[in-house]
N, CA, C and O atoms as a CHARMM CRD file, in Angstrom:
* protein
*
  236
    1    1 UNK  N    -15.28000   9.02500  -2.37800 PROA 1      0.00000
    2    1 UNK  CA   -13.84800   9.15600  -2.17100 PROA 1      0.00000
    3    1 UNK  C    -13.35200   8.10400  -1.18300 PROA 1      0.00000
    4    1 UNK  O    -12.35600   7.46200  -1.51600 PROA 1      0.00000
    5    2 UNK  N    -13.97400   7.83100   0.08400 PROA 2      0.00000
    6    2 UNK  CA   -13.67500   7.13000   1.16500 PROA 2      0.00000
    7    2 UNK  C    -13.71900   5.45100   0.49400 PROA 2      0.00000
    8    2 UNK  O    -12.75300   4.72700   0.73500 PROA 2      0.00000
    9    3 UNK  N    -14.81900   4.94000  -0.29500 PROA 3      0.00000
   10    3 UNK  CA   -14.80500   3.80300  -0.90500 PROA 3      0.00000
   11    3 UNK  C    -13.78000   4.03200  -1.41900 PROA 3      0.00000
   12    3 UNK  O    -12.89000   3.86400  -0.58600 PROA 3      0.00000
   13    4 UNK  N    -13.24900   4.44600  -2.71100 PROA 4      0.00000
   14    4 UNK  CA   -12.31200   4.86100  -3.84900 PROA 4      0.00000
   15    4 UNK  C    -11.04600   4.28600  -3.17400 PROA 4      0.00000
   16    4 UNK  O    -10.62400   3.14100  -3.33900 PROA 4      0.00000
   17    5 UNK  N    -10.47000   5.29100  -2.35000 PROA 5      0.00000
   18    5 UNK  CA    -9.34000   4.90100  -1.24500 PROA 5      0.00000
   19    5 UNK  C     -9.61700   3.78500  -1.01200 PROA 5      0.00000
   20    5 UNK  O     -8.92700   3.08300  -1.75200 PROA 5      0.00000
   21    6 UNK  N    -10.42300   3.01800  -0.21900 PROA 6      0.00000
   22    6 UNK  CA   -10.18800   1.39800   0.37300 PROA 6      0.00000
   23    6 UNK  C    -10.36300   0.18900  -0.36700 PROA 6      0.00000
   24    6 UNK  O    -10.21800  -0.90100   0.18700 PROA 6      0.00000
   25    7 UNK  N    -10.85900   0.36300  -2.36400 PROA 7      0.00000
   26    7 UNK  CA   -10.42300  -0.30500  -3.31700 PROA 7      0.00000
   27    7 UNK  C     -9.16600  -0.28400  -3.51700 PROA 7      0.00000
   28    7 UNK  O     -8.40700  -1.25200  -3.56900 PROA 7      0.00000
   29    8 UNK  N     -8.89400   0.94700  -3.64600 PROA 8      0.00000
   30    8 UNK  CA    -7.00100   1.12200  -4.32400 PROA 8      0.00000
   31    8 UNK  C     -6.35100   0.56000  -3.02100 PROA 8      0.00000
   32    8 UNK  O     -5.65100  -0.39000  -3.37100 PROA 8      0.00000
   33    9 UNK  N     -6.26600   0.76300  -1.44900 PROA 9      0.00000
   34    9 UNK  CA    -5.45800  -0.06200  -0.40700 PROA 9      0.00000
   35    9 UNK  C     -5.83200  -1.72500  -0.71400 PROA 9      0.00000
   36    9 UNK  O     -4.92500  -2.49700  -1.02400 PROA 9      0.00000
   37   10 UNK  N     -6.85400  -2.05800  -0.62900 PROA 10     0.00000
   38   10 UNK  CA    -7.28300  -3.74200  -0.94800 PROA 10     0.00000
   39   10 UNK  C     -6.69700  -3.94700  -1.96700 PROA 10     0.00000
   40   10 UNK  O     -5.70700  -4.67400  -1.88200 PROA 10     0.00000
   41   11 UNK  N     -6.99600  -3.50700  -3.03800 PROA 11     0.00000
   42   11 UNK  CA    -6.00600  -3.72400  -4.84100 PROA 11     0.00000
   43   11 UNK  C     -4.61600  -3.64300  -4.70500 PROA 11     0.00000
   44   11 UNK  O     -4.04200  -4.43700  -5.45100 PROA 11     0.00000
   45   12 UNK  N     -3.78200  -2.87300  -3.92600 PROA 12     0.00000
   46   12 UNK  CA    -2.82900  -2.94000  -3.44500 PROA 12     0.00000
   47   12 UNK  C     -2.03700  -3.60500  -3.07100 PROA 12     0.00000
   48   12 UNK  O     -0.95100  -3.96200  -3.52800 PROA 12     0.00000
   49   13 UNK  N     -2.96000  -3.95600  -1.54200 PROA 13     0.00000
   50   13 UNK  CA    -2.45200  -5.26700  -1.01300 PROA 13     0.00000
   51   13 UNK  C     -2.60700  -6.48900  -1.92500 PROA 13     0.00000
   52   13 UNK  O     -1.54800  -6.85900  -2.43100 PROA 13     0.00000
   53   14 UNK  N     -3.35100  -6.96800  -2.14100 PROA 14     0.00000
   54   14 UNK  CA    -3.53300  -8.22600  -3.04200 PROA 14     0.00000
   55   14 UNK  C     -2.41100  -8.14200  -3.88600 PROA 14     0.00000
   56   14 UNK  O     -1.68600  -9.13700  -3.90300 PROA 14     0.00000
   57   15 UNK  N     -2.02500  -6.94300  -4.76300 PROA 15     0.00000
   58   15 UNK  CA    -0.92000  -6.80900  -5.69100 PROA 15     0.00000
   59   15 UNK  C      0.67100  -7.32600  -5.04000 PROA 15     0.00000
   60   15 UNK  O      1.67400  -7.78200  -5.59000 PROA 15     0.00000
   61   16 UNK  N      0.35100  -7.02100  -3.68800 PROA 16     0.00000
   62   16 UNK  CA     1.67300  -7.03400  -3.01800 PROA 16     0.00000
   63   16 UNK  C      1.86400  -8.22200  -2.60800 PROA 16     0.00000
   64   16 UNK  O      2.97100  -8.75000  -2.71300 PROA 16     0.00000
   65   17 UNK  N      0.59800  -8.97000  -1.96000 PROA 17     0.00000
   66   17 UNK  CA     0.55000 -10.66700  -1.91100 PROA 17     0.00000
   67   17 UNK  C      0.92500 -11.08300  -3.15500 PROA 17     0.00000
   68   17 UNK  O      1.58300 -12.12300  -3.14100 PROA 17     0.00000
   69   18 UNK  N      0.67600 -10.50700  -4.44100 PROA 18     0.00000
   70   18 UNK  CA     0.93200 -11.37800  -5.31200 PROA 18     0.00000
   71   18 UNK  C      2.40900 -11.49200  -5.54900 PROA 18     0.00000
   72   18 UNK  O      2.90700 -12.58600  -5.81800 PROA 18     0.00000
   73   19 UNK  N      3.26400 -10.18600  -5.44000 PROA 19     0.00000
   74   19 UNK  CA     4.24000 -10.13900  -5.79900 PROA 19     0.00000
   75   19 UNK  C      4.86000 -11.20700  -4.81500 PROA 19     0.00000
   76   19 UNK  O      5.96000 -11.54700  -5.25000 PROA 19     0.00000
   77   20 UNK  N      4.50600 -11.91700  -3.52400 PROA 20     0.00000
   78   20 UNK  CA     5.43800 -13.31200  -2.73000 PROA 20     0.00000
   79   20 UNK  C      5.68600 -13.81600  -3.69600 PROA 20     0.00000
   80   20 UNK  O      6.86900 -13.96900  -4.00300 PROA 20     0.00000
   81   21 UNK  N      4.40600 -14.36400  -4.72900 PROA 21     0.00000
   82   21 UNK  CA     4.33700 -15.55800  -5.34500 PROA 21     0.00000
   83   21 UNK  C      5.13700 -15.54600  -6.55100 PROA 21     0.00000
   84   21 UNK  O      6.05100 -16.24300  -6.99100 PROA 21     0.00000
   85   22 UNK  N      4.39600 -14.36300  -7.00400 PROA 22     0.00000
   86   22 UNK  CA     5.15800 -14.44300  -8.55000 PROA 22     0.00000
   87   22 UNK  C      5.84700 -12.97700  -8.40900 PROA 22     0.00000
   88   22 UNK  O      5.07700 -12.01900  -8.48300 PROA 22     0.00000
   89   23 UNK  N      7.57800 -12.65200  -8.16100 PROA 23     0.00000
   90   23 UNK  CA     7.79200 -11.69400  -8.07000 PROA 23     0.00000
   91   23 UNK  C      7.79200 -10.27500  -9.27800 PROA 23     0.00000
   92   23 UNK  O      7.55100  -9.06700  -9.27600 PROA 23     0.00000
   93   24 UNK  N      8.14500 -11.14400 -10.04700 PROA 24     0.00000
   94   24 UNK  CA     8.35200 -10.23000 -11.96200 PROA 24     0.00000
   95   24 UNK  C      6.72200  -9.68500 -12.21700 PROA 24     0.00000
   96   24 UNK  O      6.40000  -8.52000 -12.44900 PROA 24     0.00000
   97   25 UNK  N      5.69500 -11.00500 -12.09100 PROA 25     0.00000
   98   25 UNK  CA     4.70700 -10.53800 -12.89600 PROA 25     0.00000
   99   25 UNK  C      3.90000  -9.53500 -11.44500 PROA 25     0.00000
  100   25 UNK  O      3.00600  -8.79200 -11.84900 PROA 25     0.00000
  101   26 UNK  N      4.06700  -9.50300 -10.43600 PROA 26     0.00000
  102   26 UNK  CA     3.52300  -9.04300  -9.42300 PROA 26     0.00000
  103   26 UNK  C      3.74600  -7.67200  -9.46800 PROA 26     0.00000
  104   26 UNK  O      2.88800  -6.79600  -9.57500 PROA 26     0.00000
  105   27 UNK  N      5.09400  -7.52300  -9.37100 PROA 27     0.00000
  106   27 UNK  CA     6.27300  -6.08800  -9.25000 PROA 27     0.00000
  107   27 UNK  C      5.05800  -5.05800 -10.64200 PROA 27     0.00000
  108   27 UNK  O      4.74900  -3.87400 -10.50500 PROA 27     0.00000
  109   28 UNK  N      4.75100  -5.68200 -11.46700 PROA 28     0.00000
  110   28 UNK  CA     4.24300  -5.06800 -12.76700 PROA 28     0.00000
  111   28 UNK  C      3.26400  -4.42400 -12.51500 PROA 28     0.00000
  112   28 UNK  O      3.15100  -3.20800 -12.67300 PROA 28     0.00000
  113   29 UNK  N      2.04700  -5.53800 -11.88900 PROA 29     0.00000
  114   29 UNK  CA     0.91100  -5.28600 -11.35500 PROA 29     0.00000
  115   29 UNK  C      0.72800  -4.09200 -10.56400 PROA 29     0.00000
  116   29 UNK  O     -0.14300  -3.22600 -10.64100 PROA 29     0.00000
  117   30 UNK  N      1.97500  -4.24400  -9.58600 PROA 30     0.00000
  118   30 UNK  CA     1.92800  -3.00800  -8.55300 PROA 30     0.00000
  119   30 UNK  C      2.38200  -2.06700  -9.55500 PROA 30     0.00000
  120   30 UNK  O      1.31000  -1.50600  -9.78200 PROA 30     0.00000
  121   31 UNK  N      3.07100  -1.60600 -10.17300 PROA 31     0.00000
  122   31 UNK  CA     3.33000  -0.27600 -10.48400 PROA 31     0.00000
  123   31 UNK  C      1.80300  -0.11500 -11.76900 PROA 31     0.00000
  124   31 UNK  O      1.56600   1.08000 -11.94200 PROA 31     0.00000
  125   32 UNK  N      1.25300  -0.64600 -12.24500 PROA 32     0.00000
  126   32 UNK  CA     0.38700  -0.53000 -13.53000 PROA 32     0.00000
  127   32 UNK  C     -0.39700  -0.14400 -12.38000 PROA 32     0.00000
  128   32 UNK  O     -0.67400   1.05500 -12.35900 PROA 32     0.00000
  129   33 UNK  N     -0.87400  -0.91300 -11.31500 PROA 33     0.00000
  130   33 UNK  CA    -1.75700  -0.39400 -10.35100 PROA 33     0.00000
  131   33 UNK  C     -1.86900   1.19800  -9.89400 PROA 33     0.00000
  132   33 UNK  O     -2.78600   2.01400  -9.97400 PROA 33     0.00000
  133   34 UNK  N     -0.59100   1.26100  -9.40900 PROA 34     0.00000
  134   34 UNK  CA    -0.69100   2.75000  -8.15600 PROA 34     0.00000
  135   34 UNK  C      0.04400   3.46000  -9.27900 PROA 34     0.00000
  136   34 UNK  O      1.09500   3.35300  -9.91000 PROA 34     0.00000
  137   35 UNK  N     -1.51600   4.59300  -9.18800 PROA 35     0.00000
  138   35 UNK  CA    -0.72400   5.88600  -9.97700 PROA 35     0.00000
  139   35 UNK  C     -0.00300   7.17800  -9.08000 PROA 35     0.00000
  140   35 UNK  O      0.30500   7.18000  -7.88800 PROA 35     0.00000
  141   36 UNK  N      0.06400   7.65900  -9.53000 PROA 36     0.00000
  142   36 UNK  CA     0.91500   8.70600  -8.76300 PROA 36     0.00000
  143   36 UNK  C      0.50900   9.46100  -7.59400 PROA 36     0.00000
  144   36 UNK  O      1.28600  10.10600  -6.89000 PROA 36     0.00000
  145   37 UNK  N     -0.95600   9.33700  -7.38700 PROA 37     0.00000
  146   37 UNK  CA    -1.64200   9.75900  -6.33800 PROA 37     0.00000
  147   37 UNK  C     -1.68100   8.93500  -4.86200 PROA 37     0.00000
  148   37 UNK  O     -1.46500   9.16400  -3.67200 PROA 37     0.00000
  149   38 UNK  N     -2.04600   7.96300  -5.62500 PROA 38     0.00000
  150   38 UNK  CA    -2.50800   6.87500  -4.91700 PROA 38     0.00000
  151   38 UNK  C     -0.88400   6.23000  -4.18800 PROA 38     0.00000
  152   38 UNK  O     -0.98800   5.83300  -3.02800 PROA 38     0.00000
  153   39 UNK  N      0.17400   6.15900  -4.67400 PROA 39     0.00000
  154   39 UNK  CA     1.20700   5.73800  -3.97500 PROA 39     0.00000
  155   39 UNK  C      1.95400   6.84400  -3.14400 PROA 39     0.00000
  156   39 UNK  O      2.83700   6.78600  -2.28800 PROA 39     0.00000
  157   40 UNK  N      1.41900   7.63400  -3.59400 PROA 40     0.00000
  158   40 UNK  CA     1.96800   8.98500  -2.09800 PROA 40     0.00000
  159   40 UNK  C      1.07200   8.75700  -1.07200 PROA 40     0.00000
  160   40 UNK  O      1.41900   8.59200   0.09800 PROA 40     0.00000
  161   41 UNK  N     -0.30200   8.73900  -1.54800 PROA 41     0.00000
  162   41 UNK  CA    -1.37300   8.56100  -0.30400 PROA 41     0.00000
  163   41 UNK  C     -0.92400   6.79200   0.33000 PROA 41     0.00000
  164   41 UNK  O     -0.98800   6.66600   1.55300 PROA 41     0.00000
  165   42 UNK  N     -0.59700   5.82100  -0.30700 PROA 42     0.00000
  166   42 UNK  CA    -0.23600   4.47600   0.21600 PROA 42     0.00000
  167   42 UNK  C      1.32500   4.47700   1.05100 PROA 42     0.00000
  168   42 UNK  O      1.73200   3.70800   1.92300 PROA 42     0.00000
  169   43 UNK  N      2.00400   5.67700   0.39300 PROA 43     0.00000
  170   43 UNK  CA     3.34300   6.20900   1.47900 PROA 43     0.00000
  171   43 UNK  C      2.87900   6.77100   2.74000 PROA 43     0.00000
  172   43 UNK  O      3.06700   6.16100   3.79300 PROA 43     0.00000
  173   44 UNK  N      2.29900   7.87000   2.69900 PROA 44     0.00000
  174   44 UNK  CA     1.77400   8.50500   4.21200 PROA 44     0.00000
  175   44 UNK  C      1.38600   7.87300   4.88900 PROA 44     0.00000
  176   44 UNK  O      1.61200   7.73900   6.09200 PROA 44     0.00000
  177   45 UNK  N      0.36100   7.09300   3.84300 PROA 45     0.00000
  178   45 UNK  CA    -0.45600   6.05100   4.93000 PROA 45     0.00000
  179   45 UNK  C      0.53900   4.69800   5.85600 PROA 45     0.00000
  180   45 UNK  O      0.21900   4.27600   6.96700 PROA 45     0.00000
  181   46 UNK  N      1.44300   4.34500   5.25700 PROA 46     0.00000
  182   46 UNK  CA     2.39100   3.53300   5.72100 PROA 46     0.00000
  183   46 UNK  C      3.30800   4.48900   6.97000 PROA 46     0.00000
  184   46 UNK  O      3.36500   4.04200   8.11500 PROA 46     0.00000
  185   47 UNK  N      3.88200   5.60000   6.66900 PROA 47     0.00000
  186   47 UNK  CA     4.80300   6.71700   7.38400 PROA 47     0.00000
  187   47 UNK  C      3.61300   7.02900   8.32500 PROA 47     0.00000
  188   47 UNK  O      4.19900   7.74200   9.14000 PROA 47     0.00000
  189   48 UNK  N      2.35700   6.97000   8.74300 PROA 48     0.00000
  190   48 UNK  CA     1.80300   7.44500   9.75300 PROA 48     0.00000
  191   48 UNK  C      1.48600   6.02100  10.78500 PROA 48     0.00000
  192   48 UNK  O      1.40300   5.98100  12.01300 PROA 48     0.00000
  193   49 UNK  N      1.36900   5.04700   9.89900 PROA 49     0.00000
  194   49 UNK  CA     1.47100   3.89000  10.93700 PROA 49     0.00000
  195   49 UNK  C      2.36800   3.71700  11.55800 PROA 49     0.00000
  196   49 UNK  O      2.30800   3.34000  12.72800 PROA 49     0.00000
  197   50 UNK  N      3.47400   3.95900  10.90300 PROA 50     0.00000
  198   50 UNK  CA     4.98700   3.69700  11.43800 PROA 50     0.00000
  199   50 UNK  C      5.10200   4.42300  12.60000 PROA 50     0.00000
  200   50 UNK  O      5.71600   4.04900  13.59900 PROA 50     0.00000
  201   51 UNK  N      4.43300   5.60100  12.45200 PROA 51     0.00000
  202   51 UNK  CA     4.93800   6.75700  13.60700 PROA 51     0.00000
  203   51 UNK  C      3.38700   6.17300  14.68200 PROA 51     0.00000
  204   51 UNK  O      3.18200   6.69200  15.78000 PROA 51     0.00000
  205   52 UNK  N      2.93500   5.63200  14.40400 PROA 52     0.00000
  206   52 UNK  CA     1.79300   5.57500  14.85100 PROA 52     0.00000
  207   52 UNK  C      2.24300   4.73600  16.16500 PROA 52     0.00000
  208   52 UNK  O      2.15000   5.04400  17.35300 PROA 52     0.00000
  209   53 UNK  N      2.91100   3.23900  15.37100 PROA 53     0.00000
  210   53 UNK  CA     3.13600   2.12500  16.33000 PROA 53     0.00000
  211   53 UNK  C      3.99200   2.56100  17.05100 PROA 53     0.00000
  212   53 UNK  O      3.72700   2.49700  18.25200 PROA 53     0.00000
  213   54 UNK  N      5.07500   3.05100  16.73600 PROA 54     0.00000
  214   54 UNK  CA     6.52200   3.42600  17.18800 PROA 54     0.00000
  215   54 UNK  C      5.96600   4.31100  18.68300 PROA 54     0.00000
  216   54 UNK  O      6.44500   4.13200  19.80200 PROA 54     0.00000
  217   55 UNK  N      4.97000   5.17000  18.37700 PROA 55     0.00000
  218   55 UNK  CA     4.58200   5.82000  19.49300 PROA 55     0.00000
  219   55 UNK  C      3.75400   5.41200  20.47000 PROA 55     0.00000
  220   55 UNK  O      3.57200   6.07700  21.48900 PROA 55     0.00000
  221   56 UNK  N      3.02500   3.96700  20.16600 PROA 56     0.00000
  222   56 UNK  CA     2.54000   3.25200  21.15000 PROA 56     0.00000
  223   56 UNK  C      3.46200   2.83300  22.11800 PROA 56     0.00000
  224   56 UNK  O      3.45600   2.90400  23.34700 PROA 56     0.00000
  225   57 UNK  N      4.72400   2.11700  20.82100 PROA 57     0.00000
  226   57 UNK  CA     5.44700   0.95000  21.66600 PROA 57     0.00000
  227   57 UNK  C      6.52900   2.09000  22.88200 PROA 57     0.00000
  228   57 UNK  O      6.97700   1.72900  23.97100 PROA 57     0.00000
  229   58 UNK  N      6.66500   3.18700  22.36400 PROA 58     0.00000
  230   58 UNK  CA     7.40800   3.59700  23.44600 PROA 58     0.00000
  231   58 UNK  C      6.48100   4.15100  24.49200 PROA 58     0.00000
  232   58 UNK  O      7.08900   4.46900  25.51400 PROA 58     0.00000
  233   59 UNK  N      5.25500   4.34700  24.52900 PROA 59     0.00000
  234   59 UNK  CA     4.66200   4.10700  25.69400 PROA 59     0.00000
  235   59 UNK  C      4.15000   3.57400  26.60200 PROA 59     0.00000
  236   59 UNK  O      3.77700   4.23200  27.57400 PROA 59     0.00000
């Protein structure tokens, strides 16, 4: 499971680098990529960093 997760974040990202380059064929990639699981778990995971940093920087 723990591998599983840090293919789909790496596959992800790369998808999302791609979309700088090529935005149309990138945008595709990412959604053919993240299924419905995997982009709630790539939301939290983003919404807990957020709260994560936010709570450094105000300390």
């Amino acid at each position: 499971m723990k591998g599983r997760f840090g293919d789909v974040v790496v596959g992800a990202a790369g998808d999302v680098a791609g979309t700088v380059v090529d935005p149309r064929q990138g945008l595709s990639k990412l959604r053919a990529a993240l299924s419905g699981r995997a982009a709630v778990m790539l939301a939290a995971g983003l919404a807990l960093g957020y709260l994560f940093a936010r709570s450094r920087r105000a300390s």
